[in-house]
C-alpha positions, 0 to 999 in steps of 0.5 A: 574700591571707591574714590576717597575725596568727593565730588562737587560741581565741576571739582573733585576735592581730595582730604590730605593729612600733613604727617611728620615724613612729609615736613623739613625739620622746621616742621614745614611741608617741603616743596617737591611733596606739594607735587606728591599730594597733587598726584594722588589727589589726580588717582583718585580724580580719575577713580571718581571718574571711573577710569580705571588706570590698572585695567587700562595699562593691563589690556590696552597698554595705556596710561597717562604720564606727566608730560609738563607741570607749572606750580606757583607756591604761595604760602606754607603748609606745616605738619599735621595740617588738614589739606585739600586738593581740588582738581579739574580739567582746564583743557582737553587736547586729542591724546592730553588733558591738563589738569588745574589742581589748587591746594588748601589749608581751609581758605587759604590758597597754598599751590596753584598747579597746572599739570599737562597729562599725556595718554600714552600707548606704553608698549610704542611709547607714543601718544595715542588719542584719548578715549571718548568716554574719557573726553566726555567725563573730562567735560563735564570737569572743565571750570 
């Protein structure tokens, strides 16, 4: 199945929809769902890239887990806004990559995270060195 979103020069940009499930009661988006909407938008980051996350766990018993996150909140998202999470590589470690996404409600900047992933071996529970066709589809996303 293809990546929904798009790629445009060093980012990928990912389309989210505000539904009511993702709101407060006073119709506005609730923090910990920012971290939600930046978790698909990296999926289908790396489908773009054409790694394949399912195959990976199946043969190879490896897969990516959060290792640490930094998000900054700098202003509101409310119910049925039109959103984009734009994602790209800030840093590319032996076995980790952190991921700098931006989310938007047209021109205005919402949330600004910083999400270090971790290549794991899930049957060792160890990290493991990034693959180095991963490297170099993670370079040509460093901004």
């Amino acid at each position: 199945m293809p990546a929904a979103g798009k790629i445009s020069g060093k980012k990928f940009f990912y389309p989210i929809r505000v539904y009511y499930e993702d709101t407060d009661a006073g119709g506005i988006v609730y923090y910990a769902n920012y971290l939600k909407f930046a978790e698909r938008a990296r999926s289908e980051f790396l489908r773009a890239l054409e790694i394949n996350q399912q195959k990976n766990l199946i043969e190879n018993q490896t897969g990516f887990i959060v290792r640490s996150c930094q998000i900054d909140y700098l202003s509101s998202a409310f119910l049925d806004d039109a959103l984009t999470v734009a994602c790209n590589i800030a840093e590319i470690g032996g076995a980790s990559a952190i991921i700098h996404q931006e989310i938007f409600r047209d021109d205005t900047l919402l949330a600004r995270l910083d999400i270090k992933v971790v290549y794991m071996n899930i049957a060792t529970h160890r990290p493991t060195r990034l693959p180095p066709e991963f490297i170099e589809k993670f370079t040509k996303f460093i901004n």
